[in-house]
KEPAMI-874976 format. One record per residue (C-alpha): x, y, z. Coordinates in Angstrom, 3 decimals, decimal comma. Layout:
N
X; Y; Z
...
***
This chain:
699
105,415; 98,639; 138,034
107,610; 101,499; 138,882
110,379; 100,485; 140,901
111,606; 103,999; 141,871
109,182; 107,249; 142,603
110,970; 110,603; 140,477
109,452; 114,217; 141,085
111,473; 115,512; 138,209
111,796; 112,962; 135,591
109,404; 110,632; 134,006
110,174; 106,867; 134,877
109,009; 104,977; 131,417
110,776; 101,300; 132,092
107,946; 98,551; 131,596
109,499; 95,442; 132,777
106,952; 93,732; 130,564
108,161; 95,346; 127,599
111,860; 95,193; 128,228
110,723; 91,258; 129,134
109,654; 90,900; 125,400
113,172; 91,999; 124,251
114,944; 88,719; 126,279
118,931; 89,191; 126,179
118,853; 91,411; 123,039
121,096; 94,078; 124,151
121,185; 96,001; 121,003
117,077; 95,882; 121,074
116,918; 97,035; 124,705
119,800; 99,979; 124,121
117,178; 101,251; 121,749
114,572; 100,515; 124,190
115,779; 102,897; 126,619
116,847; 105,370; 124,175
113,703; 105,778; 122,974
111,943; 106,382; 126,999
114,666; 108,840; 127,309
113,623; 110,501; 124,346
109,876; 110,851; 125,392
110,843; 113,408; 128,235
111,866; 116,788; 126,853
113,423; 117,658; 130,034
116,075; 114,749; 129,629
116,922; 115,651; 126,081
115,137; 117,355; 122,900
114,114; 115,720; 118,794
118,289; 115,023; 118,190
119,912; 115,430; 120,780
122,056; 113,548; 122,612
123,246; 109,915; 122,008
123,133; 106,327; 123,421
124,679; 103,413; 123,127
125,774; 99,358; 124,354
128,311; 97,118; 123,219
128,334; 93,337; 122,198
130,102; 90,568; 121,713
129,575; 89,672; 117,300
131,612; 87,260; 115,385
134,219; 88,877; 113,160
132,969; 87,845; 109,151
136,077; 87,142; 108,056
138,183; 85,241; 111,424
135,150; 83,987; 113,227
136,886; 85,614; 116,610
133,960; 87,108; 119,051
134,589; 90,590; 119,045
133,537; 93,612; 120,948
131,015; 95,670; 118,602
129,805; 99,124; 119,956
126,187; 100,076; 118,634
125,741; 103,812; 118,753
123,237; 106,301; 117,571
124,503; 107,645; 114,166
124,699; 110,817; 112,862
121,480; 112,932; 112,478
119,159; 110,663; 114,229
116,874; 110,879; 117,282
117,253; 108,939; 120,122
112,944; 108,967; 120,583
112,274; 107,186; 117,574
115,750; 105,612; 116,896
115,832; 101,841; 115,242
118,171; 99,630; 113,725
118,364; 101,740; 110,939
119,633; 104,679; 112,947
122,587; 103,024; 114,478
125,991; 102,392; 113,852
128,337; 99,572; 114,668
131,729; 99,859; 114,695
134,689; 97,845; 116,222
135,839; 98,917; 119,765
139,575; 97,970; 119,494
139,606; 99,542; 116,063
138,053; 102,884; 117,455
140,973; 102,753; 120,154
143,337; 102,277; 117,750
142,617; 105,449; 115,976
144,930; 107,001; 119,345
147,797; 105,410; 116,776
146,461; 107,673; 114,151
145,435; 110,568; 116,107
148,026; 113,844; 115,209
146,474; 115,884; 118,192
143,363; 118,647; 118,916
144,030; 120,812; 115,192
143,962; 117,489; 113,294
140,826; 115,910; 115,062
138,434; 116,602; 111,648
140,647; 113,913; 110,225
139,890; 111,334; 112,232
136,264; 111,069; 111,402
136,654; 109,343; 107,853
138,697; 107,062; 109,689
135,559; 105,677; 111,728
134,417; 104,144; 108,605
137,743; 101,843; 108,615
136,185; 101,121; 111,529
132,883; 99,542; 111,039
131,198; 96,072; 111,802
127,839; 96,701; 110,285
128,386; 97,557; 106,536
124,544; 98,965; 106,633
125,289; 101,238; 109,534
124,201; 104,619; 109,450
127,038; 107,324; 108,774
128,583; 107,216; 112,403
128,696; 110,805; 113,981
131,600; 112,651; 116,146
130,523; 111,515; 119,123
131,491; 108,470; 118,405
134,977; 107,870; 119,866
133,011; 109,215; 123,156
131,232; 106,200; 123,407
133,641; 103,965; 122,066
136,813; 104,805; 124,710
135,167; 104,447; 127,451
134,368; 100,434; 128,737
130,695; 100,343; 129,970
128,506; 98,020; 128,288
125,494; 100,774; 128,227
126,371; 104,841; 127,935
124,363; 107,947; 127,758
124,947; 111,231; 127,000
122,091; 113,613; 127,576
121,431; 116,891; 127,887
118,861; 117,440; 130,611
118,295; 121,097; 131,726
119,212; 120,628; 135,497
122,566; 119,154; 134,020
123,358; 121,900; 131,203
122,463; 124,684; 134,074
125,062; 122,776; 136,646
127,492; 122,525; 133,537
126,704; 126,375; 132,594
126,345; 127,377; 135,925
129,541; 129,408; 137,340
131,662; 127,344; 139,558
130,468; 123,996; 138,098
132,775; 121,779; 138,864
132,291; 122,937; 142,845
129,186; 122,449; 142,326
129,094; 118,923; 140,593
131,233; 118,161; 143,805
128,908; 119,217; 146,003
126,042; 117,655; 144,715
127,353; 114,222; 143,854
130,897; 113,970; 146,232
133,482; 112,134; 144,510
130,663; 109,792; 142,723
130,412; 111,871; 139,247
133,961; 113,594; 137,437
133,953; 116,668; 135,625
135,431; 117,902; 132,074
135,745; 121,656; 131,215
134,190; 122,796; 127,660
135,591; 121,261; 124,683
133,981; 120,786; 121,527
133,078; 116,957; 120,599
135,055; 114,827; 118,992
137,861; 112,664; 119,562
139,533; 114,591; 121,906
136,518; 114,793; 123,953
136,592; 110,885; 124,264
140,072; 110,832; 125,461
139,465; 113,277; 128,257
136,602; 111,491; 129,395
138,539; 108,600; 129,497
141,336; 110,255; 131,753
139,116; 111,473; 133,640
137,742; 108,193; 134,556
141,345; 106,649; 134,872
141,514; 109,586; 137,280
138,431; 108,792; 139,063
138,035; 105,214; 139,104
134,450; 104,172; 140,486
132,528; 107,697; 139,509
128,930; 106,896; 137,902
128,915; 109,502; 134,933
130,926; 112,900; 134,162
129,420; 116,424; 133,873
130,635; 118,407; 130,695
131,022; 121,480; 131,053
128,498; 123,976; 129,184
127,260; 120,733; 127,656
125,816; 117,962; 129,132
126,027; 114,772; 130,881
127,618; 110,685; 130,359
126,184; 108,067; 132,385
126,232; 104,357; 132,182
125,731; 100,783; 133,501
126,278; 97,407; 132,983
122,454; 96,251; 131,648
120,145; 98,862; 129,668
118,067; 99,055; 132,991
121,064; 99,895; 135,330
122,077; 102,603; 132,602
118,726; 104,021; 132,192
118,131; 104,046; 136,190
121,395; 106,040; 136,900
120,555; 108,481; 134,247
117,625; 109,003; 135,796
118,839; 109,674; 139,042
121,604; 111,671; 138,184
119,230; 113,945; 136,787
116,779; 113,764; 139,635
119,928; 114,857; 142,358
120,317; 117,819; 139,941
117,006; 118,964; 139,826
116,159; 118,425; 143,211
119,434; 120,431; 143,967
118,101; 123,154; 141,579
114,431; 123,092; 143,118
115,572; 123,243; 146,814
117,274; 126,484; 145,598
115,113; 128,325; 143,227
113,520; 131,623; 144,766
116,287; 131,707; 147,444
118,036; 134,661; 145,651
114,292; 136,310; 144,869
112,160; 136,042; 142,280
112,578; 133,742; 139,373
114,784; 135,720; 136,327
114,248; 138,592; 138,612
110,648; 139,053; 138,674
107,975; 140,049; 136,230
108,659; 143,759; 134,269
105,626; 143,467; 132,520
102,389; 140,997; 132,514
101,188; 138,860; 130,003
98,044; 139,212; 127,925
94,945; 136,830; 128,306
95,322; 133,293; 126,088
92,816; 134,307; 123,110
94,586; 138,190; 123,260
98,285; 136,264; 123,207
97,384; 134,296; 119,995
95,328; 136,640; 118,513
98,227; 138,942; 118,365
101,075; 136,459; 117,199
98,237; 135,327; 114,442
98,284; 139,117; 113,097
102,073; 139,433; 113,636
103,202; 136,242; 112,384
103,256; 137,049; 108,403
105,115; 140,436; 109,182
107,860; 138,216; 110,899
108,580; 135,869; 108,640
107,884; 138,292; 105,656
111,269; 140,002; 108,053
112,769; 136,596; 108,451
112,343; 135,142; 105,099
115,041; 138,183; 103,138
117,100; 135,385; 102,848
115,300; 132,354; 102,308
111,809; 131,738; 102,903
111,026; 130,608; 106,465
108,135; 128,373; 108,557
106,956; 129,886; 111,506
106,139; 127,879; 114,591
104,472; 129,814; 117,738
104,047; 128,852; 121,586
103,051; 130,954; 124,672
104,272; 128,428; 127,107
104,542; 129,161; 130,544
107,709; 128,980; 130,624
108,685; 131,611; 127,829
106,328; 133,806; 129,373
108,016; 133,709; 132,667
111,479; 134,661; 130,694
110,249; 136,964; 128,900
108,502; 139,435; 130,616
111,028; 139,436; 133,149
113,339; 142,014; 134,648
116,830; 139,789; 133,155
115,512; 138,962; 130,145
117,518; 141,881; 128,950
120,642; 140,816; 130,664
120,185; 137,121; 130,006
118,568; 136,610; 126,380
121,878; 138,182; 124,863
124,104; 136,046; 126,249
123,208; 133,366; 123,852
122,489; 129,717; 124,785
125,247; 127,034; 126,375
124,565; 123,799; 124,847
126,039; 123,013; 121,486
122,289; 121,314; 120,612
120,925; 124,477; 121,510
122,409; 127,240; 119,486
123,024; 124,990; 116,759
119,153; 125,045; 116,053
118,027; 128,495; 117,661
121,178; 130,726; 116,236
123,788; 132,158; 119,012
120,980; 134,383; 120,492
117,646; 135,460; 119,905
115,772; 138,603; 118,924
113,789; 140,580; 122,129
110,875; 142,859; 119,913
110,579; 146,399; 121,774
106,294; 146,724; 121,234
104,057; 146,665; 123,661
101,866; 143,445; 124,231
98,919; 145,261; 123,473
100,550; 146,986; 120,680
97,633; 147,461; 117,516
98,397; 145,301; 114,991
95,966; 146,230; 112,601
97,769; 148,132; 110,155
100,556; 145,571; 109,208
102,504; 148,097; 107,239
102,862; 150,479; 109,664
103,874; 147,319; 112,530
106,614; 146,485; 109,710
108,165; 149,981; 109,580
108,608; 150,216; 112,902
109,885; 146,973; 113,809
112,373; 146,298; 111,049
114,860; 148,361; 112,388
115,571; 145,593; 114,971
115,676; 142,963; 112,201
118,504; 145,025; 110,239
120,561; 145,387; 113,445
120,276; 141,880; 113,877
121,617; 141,042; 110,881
124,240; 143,758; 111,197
125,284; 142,031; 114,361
125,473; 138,447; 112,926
127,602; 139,716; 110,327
129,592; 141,349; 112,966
129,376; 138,086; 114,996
130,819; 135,860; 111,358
133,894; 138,486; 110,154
135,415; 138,968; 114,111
135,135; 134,774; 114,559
135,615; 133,304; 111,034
138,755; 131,527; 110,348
140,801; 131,027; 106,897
138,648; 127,946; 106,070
135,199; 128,767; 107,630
132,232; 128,081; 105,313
130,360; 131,147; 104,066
128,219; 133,111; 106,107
124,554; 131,734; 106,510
121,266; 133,589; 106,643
121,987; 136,273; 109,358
118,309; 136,359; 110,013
117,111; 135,626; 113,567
114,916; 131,977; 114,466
114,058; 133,114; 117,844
111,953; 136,013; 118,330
110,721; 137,392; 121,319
107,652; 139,329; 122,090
107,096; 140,084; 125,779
103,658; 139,470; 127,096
102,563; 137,304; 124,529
105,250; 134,444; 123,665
107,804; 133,353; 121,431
108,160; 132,908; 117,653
110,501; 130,498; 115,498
111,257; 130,336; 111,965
113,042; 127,785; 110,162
112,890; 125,749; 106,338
110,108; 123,795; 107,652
107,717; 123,259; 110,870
109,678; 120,550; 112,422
112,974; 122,582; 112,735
110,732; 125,779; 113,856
108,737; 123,618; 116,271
112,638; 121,648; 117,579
113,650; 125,085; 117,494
111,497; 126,629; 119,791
111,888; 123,548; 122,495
115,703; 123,632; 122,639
114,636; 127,496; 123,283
112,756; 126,102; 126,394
115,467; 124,000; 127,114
118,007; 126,892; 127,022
115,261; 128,959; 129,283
115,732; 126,393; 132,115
119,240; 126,543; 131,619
119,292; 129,895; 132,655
116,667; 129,565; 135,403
118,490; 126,956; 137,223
122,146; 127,932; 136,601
120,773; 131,127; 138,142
119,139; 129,524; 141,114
122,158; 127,990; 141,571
124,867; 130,208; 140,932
125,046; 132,413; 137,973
124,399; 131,615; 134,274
127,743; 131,789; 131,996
127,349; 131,148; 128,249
129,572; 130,044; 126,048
132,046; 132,466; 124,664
131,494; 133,379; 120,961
134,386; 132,292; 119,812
133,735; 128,535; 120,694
130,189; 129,217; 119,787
131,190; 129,929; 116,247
133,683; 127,369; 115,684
130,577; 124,903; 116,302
128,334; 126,558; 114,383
130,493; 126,905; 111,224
132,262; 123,433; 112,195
133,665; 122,225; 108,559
132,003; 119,063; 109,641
129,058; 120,509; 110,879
128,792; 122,128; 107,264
129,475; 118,970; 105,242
126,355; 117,092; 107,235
123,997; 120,525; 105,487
126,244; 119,285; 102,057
124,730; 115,906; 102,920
121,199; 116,282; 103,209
118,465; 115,692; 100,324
117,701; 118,186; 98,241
114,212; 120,071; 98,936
110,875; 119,537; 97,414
109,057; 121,517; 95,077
106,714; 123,354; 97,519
109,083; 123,305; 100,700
108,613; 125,928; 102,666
105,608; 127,013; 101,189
102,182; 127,276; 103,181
98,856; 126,043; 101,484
95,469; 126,739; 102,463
92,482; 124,805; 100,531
89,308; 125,225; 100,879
86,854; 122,192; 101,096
89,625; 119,542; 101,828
87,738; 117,325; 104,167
87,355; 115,054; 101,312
87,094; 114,654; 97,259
89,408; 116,813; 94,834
89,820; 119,468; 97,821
91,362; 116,603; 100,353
93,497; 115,385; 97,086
95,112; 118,722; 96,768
96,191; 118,825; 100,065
97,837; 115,541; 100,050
99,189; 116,306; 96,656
100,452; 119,676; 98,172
101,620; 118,184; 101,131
103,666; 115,398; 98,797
105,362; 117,984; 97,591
106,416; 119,666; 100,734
104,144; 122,234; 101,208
102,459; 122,539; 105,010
98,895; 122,133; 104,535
95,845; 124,236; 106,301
92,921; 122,221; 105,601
89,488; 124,185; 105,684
86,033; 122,661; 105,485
82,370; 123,594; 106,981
82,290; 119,717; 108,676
84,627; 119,476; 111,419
84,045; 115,731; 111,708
85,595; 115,261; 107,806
88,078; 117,522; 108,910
89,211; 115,888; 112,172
89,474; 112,408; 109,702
91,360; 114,224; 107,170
93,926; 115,784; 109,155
94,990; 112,561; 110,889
96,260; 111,252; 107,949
99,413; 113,524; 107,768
102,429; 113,056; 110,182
103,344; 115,433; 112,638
103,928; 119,169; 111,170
102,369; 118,744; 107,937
99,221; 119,857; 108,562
96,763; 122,162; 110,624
92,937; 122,331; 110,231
89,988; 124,728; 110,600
86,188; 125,046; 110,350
85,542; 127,744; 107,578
82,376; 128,874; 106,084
83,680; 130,228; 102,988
80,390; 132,294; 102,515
80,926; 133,804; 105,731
83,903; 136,780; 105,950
84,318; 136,392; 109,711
84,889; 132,449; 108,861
87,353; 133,038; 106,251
89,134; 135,967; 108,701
89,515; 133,120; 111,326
90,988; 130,237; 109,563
93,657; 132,821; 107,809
94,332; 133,330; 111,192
94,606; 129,866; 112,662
96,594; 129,550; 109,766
99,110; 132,122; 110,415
99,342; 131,298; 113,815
100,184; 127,554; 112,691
102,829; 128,386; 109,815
103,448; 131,720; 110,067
101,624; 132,916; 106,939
100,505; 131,714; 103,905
101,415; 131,648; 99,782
99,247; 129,527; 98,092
94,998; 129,681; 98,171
93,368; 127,241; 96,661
89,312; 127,701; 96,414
87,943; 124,089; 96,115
84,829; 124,299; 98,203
81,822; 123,603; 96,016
78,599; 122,506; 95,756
76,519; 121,930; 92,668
72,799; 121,934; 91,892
71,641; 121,043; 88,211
67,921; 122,187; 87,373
66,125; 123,610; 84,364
65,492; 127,318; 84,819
61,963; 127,265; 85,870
63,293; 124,772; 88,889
65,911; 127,254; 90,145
64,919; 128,764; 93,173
66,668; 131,966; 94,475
68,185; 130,143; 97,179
69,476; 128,013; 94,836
71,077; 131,258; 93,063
71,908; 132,657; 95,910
74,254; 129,359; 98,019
75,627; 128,909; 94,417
77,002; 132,516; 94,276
77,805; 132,935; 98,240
79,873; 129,293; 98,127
81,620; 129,578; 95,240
82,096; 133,610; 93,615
81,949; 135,148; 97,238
83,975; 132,528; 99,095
86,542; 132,625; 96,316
86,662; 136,663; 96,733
86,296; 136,081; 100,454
89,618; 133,854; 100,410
91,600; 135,730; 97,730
91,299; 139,370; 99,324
91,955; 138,163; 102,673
94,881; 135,536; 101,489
96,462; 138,686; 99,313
96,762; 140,769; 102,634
99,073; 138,390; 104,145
100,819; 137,830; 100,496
101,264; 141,389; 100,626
102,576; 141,683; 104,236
104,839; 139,175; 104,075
106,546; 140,889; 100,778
107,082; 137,477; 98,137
104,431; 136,889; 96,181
102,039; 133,652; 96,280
99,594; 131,821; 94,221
95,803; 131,522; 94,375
94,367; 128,692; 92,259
90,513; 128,447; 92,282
88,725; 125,863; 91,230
85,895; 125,769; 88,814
84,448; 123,650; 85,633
84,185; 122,935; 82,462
80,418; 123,976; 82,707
81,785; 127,531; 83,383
82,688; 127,411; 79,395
80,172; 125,177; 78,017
76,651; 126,097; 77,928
74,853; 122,682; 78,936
71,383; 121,796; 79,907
69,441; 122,636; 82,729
72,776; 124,316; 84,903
71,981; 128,001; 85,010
72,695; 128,101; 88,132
76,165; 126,588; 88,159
77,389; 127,367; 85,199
77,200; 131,130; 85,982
78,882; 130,789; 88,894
81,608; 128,631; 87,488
81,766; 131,049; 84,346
82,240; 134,084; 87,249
85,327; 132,132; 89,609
86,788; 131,556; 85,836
86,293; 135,410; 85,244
87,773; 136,586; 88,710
90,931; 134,514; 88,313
91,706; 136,515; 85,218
90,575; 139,735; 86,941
92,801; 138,989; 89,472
95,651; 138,022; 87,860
95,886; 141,356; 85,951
96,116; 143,241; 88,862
97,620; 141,195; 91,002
100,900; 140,173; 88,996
103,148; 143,372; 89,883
103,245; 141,882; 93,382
104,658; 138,473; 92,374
100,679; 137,179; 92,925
99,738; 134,554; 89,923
96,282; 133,675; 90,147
94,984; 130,561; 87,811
91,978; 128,259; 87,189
91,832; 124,452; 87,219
89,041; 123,003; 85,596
87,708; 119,612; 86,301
85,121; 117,724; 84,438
83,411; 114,397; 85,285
85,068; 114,048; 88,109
82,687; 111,578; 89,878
84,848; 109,410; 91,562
85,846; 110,711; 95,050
84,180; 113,857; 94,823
81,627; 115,166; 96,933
79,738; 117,159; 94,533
78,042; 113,578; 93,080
76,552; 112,801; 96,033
72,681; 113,169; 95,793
70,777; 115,345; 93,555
73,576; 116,433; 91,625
73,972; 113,242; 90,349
70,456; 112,262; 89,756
70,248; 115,775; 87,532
73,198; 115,557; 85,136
71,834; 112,003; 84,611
68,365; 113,239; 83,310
69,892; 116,135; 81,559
71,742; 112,930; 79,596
68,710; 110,922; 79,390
70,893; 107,824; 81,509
70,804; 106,447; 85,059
72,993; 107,502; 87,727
75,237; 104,352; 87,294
75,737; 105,002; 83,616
77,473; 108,151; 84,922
81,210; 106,809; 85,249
81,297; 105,143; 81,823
79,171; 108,403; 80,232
81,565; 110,916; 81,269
84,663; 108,805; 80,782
84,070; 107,627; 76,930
82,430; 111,423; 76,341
86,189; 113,271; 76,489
89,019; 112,871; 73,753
91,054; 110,329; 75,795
88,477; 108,733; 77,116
89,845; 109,006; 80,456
88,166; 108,723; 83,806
88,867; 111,756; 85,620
90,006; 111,478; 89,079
90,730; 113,715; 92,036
94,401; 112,799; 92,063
94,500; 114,385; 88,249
93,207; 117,602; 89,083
95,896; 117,943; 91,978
97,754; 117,240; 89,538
97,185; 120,365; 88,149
97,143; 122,805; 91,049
100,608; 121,531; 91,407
101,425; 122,196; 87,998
100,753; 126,383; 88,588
102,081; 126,396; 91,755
105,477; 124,450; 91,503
106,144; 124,272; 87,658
104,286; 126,702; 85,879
106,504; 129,641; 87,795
106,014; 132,264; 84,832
101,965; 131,711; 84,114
98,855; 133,878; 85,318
95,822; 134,137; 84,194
95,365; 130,995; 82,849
92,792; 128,095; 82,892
94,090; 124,628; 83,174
91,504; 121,821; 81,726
91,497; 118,691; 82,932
88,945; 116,869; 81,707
90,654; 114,250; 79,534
89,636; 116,846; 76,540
86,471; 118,236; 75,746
86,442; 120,126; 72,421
83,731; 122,527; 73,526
85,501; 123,829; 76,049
88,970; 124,746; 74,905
89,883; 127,965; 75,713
90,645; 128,664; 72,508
***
């Protein structure tokens, strides 16, 4: 039961829940760290940190000493655990002062936190650490909620922290984390004994409280004062970011639009790496950007060092009309990478003014925010998650600006500080840190028939190897299931008819709009129909030749415009059969068509290959297990052609190859994966797997 009413902040506490936790204070700090992290207003996916301090028994004296548990580095305080924490010694973390050579030195005193530690399992403890750690309160937060990042970017903040809390919250200009940050928050509560939390300046906000709940509950209202503060006052200077310069397009023309633009951008984006694109016509970035300051405004850059850190120092505005026509992507590239080349020109400008004798090499100069008035805002990163966390701190930085200029005026921070966080040695040593990519990372895949069998096994094979997945199928139902097995940003699904053009045109485009393009096409929708000649209808003939020659046409001309537009090759990998090489019984029918997708793919791959395009077969055999195609008459016909019943089939098949394998789904993933992230060189070829059948070797 809510204790408290908030019009700006979700209130999350369930007393029940909390109940279940009894006098655990380390579970109930990552109780409320994980509410907090529900409500994007509050803070975004890693940002901010938490914390709460206990009393543990020292290992090796026995003494009861004071143990602070704090988020560690890299983690996210909405799905933080045990594993995410660190726990380190208070006294020893205020005994670093002894050790502490002043603000140039401060990088040295983070190995030093590891001296430091209680938990030998903790995760690597970040720089915030100290912040937590030097000052006494049992629980501490420090968030970055937008009405408290637009007071702390707003001009005059510290007036106006004053005059929205009195002498009840202190103030601390700018300064980047770190150790020095935690001793001035700790003067500045020696200064002002009694205050409830401490604005930073440009940055964010510390609260705190004796229990979880009286942590969590000042939080909250700290950031309710603030909003309120920044509601009562929005409008009073005019219109919001100065009124509208231009209007937005209708939701189906917005997306339609970013869905044709989206492979030119991150063909743009990607001249340095290859990007993921992530889209959104939020309210809220529609408001900014069709507005009269968005020219004034977007240029400044964000405030927030968890802002800029994942959106780059400022964003890029596109100069084409909403309606602009799309159609022609060549011509839409011409004229809009101009803009991408003075981007980069100014990043570069941006690195060589602010670099110092030991910064880190510049980093892609490309843009992640991009701009497009009247219809919304595009972000590009190594994979969906950072685009996606990308464009949110983006929001995030957009009410920034709105309320630091409802309340005053909006002040950024200067580039110089901006750069020394971005290219932070320390900052640069957490990239060192992280795992090396997959395979298939940040590479899009779309597969036809993956709502179950060999086409739902490629995906998740795919996806495994850290491609994003677009999974197409004509049932949405099996579609619906399959997509729900991936985690969030993995995977996006579509209803396509692959015999219908219009079909294919649409999923390409959900597609696009998803990812940002696409680089591998795989063609696994099937169906099969075994009958002796005189049995073989025309309609037979004819859903034989429209599902699996025209829909693999269909898929590879439309998948090799947007491999074309966005300017680094791609793969297309079709799927077809051993009966495409083997003349069997009773499969006229199938077998052609089969014998045609095999033909295509080498069609294909002869022209296609100047533009970096490889195009391959798989070929399956007796794949029975898992796949749809043995459902039904299918079935029943390959086991009269073989003069056995249907559940002789397995064992049949499996004893017929060289191996005397049993041919699974999983295997012939197995080899789409093979052409797409190993076999780097090949075209043209047909991959068997079918445990080997003499008959049909290639050669």
């Amino acid at each position: 039961m809510k204790l408290k009413e908030f019009k700006h902040v979700d209130y999350l506490w369930d007393d029940a829940q909390a109940d279940k936790l009894g006098d655990d204070q380390v579970a109930l700090f990552l109780y409320r760290s994980n509410i907090l992290g529900q409500d994007l207003r509050i803070t975004n996916y890693g940002g901010g940190n938490t914390s709460c301090k206990t009393m543990e028994k020292d290992p090796l004296t026995g003494e009861e000493r004071e143990v602070l548990w704090v988020k560690g580095s890299g983690g996210d305080i909405g799905t933080l655990t045990r594993d995410g924490i660190a726990g380190l010694y208070t006294d020893k973390i205020r005994n670093l002062k002894n050790a502490y050579r002043g603000i140039e030195f401060e990088d040295e005193i983070v190995p030093l936190y590891y001296h430091c530690l209680h938990d030998l399992d903790s995760r690597a403890p970040s720089i915030d650490t100290p912040l937590h750690g030097l000052l006494p309160f049992k629980h501490i937060d420090h968030l970055h909620p937008d009405a408290l990042i637009a007071v702390a970017a707003a001009k005059d903040s510290e007036a106006i922290t004053k005059e929205i809390w009195g002498d009840t919250m202190g103030w601390v200009p700018w300064q980047r984390p770190g150790f020095d940050l935690g001793l001035q928050l700790e003067k500045c509560l020696n200064d002002n004994p009694g205050i409830r939390g401490i604005v930073l300046g440009s940055h964010g906000l510390f609260t705190w409280g004796d229990t979880s709940y009286e942590c969590y509950m000042n939080s909250l209202e700290v950031i309710e004062a603030a909003s309120s503060y920044i509601a009562e006052r929005e409008g009073a200077k005019g219109p919001v970011f100065g009124g509208s310069r231009i209007e937005s397009l209708q939701g189906d023309q917005r997306k339609a639009q970013a869905s044709q633009l989206a492979p030119v951008l991150r063909g743009l984006c990607s001249s340095y790496n290859k990007m993921i694109g992530h889209f959104t016509d939020d309210e809220r970035v529609l408001q900014f950007v069709n507005s009269n300051d968005l020219d004034r405004l977007a240029p400044l850059g964000t405030s927030c060092p968890d802002h800029f850190l994942r959106t780059k120092i400022q964003p890029l505005v596109l100069e084409i009309a909403p309606d602009e026509d799309l159609s022609d992507p060549a011509a839409i590239k011409e004229k809009i990478t101009p803009a991408f080349e003075q981007y980069r020109k100014e990043y570069e400008a941006y690195y060589q003014n602010c670099k110092r004798d030991n910064s880190p090499a510049m980093r892609d100069p490309n843009p992640v925010v991009i701009l497009y008035p009247g219809v919304g805002m595009f972000t590009f990163a190594k994979n969906k998650q950072t685009a996606r966390v990308a464009s949110e701190f983006y929001i995030n930085a957009i009410n920034v600006m709105r309320g630091a200029e409802a309340i005053t005026e909006y002040t950024a921070l200067p580039r110089q500080e901006a750069f020394d966080i971005e290219y932070w040695l320390l900052e640069e040593d957490k990239l060192k840190r992280m795992p090396p990519e997959k395979p298939l990372s940040r590479r899009v895949a779309i597969i036809t028939g993956a709502g179950g069998g060999i086409g739902k096994a490629i995906a998740d094979k795919l996806a495994a190897e850290g491609a994003n997945v677009f999974l197409t199928d004509i049932d949405d139902d099996r579609l619906q299931v399959a997509n729900a097995t991936y985690k969030r940003d993995i995977s996006a699904y579509g209803v396509c008819d692959v015999s219908d053009e219009s079909s294919i045109d649409k999923a390409y485009k959900q597609a696009s709009l998803e990812f940002g393009g696409v680089d591998i096409v795989v063609h696994s929708a099937g169906l099969a129909i075994s009958k002796p000649l005189e049995d073989t209808t025309l309609k037979d003939w004819n859903i034989l030749q429209d599902v699996l020659v025209k829909g693999q046409f269909n898929m590879a001309k439309k998948g090799v415009e947007i491999m074309k537009t966005q300017g680094f090759g791609g793969d297309i990998v079709n799927i077809a059969s051993k009966n495409g090489l083997v003349a069997g019984k009773n499969n006229v029918g199938y077998g052609t068509a089969k014998a045609a997708q095999q033909h295509m793919t080498r069609l294909l791959a002869a022209e296609l290959g100047p533009h970096k395009i490889r195009v391959n077969t798989v070929n399956p055999d007796g794949v029975i297990v898992g796949s749809k195609i043995w459902e039904g008459e299918w079935a029943e016909g390959r086991a009269k052609a073989y003069g056995i019943t249907v559940e002789e089939l397995p064992a049949f098949y499996a004893k017929r190859n060289l191996m005397n394998e049993i041919i699974r789904p999983e295997d012939i993933a197995n080899g789409v994966f093979a052409v797409t992230a190993i076999l780097d060189k090949s075209t043209g070829n047909t991959i068997n797997v079918d445990g080997g059948m003499a008959e049909a070797f290639v050669r």
